[in-house]
MDTraj code that builds the backbone (N, CA, C; nanometers):
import mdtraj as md
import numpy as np

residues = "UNK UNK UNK UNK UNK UNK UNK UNK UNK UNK UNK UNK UNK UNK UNK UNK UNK UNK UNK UNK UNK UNK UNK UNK UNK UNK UNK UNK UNK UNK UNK UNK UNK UNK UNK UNK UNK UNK UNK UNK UNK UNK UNK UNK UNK UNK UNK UNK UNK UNK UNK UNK UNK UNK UNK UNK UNK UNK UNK UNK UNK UNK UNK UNK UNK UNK UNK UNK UNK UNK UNK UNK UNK UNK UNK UNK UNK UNK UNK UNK UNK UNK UNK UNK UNK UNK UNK UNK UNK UNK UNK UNK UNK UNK UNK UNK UNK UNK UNK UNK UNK UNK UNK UNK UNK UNK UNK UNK UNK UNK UNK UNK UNK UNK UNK UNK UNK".split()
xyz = np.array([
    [2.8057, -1.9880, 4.5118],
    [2.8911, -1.9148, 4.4200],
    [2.8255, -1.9018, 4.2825],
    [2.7828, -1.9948, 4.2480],
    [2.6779, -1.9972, 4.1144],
    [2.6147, -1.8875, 4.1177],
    [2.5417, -1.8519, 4.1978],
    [2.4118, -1.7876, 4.2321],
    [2.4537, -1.6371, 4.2023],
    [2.6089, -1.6046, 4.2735],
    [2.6442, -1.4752, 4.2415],
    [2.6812, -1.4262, 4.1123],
    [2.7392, -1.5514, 4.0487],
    [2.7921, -1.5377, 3.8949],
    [2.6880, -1.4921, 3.7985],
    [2.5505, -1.6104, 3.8451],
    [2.4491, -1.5855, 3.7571],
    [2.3953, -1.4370, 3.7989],
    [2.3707, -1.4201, 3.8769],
    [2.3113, -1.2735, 3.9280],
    [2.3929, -1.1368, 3.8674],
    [2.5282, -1.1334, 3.8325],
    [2.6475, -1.0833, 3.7730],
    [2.5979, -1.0323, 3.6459],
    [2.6008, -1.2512, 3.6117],
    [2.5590, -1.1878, 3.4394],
    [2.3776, -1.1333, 3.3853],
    [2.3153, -1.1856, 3.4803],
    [2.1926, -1.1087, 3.4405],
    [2.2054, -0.9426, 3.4769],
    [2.2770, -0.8887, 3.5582],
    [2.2616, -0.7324, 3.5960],
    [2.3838, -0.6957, 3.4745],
    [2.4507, -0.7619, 3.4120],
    [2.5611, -0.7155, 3.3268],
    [2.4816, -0.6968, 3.2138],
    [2.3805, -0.8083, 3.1665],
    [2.3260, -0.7858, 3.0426],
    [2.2636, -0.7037, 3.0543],
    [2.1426, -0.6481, 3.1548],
    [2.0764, -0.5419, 3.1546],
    [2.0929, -0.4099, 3.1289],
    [2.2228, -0.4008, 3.1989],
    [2.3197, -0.3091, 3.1307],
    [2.3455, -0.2751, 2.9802],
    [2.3754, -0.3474, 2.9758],
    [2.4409, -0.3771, 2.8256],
    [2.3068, -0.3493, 2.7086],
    [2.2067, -0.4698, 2.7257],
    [2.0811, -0.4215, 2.6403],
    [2.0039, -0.2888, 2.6607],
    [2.0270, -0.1969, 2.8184],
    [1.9644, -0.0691, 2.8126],
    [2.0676, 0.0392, 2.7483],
    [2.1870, 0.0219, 2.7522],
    [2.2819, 0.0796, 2.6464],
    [2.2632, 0.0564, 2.4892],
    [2.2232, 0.0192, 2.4505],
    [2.2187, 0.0063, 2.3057],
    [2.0526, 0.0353, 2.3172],
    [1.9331, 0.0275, 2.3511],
    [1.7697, -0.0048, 2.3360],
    [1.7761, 0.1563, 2.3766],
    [1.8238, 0.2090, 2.4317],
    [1.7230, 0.3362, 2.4934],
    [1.8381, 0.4395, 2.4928],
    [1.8201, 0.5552, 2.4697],
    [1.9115, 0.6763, 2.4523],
    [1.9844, 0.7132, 2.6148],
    [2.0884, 0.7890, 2.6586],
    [2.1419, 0.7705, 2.7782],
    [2.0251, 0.8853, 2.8536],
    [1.9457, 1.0166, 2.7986],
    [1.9245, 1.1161, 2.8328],
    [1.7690, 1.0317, 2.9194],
    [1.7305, 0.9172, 2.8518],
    [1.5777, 0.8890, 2.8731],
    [1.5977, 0.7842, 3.0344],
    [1.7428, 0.7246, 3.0051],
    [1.8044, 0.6296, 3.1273],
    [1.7884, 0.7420, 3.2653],
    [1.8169, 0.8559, 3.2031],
    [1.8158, 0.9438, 3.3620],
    [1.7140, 1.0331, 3.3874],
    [1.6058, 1.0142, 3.3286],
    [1.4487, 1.0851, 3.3258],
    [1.3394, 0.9940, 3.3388],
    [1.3557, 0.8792, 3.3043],
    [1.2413, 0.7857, 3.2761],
    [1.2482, 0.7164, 3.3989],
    [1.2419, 0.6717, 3.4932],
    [1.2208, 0.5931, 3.6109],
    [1.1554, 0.4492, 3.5484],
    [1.0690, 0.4698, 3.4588],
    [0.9581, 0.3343, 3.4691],
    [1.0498, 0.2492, 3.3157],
    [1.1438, 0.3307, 3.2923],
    [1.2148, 0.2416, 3.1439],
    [1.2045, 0.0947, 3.1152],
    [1.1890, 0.0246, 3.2423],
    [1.2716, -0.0812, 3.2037],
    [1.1372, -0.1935, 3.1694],
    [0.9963, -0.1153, 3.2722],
    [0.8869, -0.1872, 3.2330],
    [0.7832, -0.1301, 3.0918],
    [0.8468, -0.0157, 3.0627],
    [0.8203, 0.0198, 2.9247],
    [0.8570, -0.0564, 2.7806],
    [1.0126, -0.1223, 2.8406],
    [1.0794, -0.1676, 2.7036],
    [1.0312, -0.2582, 2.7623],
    [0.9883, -0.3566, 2.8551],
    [0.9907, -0.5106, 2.8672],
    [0.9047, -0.5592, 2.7617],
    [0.9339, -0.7052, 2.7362],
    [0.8200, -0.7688, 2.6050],
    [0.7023, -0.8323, 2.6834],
    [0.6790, -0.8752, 2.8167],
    [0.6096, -0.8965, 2.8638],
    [0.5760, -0.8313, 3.0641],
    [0.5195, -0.7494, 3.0577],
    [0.5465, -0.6664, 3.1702],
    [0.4602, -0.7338, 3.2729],
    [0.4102, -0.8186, 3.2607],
    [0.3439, -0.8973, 3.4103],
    [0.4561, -0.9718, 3.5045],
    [0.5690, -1.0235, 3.3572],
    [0.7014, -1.1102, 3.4250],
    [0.7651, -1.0168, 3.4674],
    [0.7638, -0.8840, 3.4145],
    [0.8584, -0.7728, 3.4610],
    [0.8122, -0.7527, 3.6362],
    [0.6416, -0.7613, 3.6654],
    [0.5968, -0.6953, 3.7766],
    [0.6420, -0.8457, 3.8906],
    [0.6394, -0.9275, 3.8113],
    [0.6797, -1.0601, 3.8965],
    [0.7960, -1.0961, 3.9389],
    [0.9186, -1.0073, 3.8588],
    [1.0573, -1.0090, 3.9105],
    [1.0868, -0.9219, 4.0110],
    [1.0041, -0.8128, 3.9903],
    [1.0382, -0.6911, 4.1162],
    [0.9394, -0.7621, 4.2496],
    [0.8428, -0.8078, 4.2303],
    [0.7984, -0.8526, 4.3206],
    [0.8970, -0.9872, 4.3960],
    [0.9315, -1.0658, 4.3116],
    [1.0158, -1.2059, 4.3553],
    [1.1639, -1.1147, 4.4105],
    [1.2152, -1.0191, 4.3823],
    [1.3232, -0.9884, 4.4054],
    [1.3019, -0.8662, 4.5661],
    [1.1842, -0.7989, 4.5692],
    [1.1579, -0.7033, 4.6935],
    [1.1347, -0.8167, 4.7938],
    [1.0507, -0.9316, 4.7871],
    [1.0398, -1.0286, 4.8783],
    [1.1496, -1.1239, 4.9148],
    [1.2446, -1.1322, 4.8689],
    [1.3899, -1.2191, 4.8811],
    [1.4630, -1.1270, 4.9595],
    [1.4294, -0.9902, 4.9481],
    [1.5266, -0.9096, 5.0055],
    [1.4683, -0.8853, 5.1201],
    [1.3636, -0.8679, 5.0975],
    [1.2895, -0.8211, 5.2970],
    [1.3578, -0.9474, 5.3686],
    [1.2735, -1.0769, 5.2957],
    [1.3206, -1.1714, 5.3875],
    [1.4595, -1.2230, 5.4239],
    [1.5888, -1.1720, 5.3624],
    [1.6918, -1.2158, 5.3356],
    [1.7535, -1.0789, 5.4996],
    [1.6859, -0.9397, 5.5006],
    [1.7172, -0.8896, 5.5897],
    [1.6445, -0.9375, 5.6958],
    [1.5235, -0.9443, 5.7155],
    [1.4700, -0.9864, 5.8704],
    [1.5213, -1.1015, 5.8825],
    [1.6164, -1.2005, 5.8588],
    [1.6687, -1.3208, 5.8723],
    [1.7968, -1.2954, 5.9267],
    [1.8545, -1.2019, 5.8679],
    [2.0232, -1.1592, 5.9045],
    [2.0182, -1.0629, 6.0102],
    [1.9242, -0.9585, 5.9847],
    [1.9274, -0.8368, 6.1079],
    [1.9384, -0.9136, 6.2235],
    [1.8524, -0.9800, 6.2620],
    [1.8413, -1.0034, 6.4030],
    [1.9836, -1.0988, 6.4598],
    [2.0020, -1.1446, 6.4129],
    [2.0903, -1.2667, 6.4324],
    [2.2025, -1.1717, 6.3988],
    [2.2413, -1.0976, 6.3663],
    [2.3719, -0.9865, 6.3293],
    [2.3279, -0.8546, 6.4654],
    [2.2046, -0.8973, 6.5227],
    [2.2156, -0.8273, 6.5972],
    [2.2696, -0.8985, 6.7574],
    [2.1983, -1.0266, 6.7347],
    [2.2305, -1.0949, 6.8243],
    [2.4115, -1.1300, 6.8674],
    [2.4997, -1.1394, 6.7317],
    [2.6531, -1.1685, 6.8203],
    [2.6932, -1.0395, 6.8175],
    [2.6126, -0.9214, 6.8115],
    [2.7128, -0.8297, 6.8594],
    [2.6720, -0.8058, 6.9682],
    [2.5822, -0.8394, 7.0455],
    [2.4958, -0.8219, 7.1863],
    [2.5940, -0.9678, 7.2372],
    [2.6531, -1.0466, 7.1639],
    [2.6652, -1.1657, 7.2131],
    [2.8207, -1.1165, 7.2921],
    [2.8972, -1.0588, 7.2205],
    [3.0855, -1.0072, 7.1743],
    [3.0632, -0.8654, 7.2153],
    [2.9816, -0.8303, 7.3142],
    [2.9410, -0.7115, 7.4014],
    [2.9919, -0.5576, 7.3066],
    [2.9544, -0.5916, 7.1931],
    [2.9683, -0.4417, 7.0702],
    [2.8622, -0.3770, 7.0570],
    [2.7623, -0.4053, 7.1427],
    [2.6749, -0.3174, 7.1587],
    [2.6240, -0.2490, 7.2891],
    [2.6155, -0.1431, 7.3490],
    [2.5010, -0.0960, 7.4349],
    [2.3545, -0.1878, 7.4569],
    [2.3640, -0.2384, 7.5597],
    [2.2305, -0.3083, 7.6475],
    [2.2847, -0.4893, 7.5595],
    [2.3813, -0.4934, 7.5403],
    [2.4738, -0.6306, 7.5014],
    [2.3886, -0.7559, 7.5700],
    [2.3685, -0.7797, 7.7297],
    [2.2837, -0.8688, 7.7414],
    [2.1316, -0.8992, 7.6822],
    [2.0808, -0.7946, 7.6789],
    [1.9506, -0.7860, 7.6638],
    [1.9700, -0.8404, 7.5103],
    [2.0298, -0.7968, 7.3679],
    [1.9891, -0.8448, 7.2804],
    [2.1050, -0.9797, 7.2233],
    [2.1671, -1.0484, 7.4016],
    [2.2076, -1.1613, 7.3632],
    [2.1548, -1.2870, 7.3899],
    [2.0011, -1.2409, 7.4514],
    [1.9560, -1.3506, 7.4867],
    [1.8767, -1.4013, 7.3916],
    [1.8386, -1.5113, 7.4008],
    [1.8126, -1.5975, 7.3430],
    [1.6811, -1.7199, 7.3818],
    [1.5559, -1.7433, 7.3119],
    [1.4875, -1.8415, 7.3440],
    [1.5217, -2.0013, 7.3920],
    [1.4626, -2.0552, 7.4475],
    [1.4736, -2.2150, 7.4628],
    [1.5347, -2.2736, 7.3053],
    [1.4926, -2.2459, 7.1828],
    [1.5210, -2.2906, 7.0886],
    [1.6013, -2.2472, 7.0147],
    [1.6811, -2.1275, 7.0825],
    [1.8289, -2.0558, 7.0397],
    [1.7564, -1.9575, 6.9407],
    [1.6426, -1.9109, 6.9267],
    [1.6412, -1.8184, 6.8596],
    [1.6502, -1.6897, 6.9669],
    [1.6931, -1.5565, 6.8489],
    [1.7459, -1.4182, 6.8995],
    [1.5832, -1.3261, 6.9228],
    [1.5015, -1.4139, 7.0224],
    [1.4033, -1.3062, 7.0444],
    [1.3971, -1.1943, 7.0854],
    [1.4793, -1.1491, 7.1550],
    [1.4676, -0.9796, 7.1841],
    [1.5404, -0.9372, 7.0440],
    [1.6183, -0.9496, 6.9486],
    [1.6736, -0.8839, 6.8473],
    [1.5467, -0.8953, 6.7241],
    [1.5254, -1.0023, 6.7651],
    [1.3808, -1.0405, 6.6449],
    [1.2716, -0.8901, 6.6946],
    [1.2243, -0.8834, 6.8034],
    [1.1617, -0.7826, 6.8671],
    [1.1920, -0.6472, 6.8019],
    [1.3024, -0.6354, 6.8172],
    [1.3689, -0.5158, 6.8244],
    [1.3510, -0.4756, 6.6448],
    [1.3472, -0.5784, 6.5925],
    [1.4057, -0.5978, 6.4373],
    [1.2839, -0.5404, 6.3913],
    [1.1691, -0.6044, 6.3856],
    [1.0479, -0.6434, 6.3581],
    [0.9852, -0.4967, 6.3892],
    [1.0185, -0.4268, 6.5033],
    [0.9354, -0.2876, 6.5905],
    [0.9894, -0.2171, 6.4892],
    [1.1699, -0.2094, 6.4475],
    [1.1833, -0.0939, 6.4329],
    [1.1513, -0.0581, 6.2468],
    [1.1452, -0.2089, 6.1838],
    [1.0567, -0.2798, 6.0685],
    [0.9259, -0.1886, 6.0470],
    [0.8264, -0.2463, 6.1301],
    [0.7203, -0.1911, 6.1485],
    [0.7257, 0.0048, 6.1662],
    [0.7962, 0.0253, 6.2321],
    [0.7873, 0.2147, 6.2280],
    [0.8232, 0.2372, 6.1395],
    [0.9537, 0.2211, 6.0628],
    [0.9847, 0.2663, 5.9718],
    [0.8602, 0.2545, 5.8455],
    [0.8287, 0.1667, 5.7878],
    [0.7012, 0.1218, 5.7367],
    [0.5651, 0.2004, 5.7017],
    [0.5662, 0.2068, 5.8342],
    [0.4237, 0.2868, 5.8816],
    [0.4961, 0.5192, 5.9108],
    [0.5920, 0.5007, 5.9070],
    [0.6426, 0.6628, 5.8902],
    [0.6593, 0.7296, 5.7701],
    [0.5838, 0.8678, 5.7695],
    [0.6221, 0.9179, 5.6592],
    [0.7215, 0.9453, 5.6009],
    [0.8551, 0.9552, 5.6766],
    [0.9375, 0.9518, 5.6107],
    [1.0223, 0.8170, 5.5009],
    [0.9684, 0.7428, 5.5944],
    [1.0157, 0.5541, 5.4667],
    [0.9598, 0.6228, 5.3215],
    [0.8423, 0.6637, 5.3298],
    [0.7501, 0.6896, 5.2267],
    [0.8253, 0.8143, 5.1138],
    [0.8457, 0.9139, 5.2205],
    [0.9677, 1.0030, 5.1220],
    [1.0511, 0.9123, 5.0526],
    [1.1636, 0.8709, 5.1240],
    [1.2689, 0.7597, 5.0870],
    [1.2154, 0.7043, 4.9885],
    [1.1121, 0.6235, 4.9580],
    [1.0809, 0.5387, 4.8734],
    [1.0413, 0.6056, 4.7717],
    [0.9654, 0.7184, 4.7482],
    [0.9307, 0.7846, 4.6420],
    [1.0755, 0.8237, 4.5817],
    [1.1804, 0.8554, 4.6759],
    [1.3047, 0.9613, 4.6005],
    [1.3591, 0.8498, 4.5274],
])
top = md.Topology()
chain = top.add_chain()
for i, resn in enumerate(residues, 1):
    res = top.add_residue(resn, chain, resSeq=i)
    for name in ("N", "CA", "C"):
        top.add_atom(name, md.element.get_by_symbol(name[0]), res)
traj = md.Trajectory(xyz[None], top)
């Protein structure tokens, strides 16, 4: 619960200090604003980096296993197949599945659109 509060008030202040630091017209033209105003932009490149890597890993951790009880509670099409499970209870065919469709997206030009827009 901490974790969300604090996360709250750091995206609240950001807010708040790009409202008063930067005009509203430059907020919706400038894309790179926020590493322009930063006072030190290596910590800036180290938060987007610490924060894109928490999130990949925070989804390939949940996907599969969110894929697994709905294969488990038969809410999905081919339900056995991604309810099985290794000797050590992990969701290897959903991990599979996770990881492939990870990888295409990735490697397709269209992720690449997406990510530029």
């Amino acid at each position: 619960m901490l974790s969300i509060g604090v996360g709250f008030i750091a995206y609240m202040a950001t807010a708040v200090i790009l409202a008063y630091r930067v005009e509203a017209g430059l907020l919706l033209t400038d894309l790179n604003i926020m590493r322009d105003i930063s006072f030190f932009s290596p910590a800036f490149y180290a938060g987007v980096f610490a924060a894109t890597l928490s999130s990949a890993l925070g989804s390939m951790v949940a996907a599969p296993r969110t894929l697994y009880a709905l294969g488990e509670h038969g809410v999905i099409p081919a339900s056995r197949y991604f309810a099985t499970a290794s000797a050590s209870g992990q969701p290897r065919n959903a991990v599979i599945l996770t990881g492939a469709v990870s990888l295409i997206l990735c490697l397709s030009d269209r992720w690449t659109r997406l990510r530029n827009y």
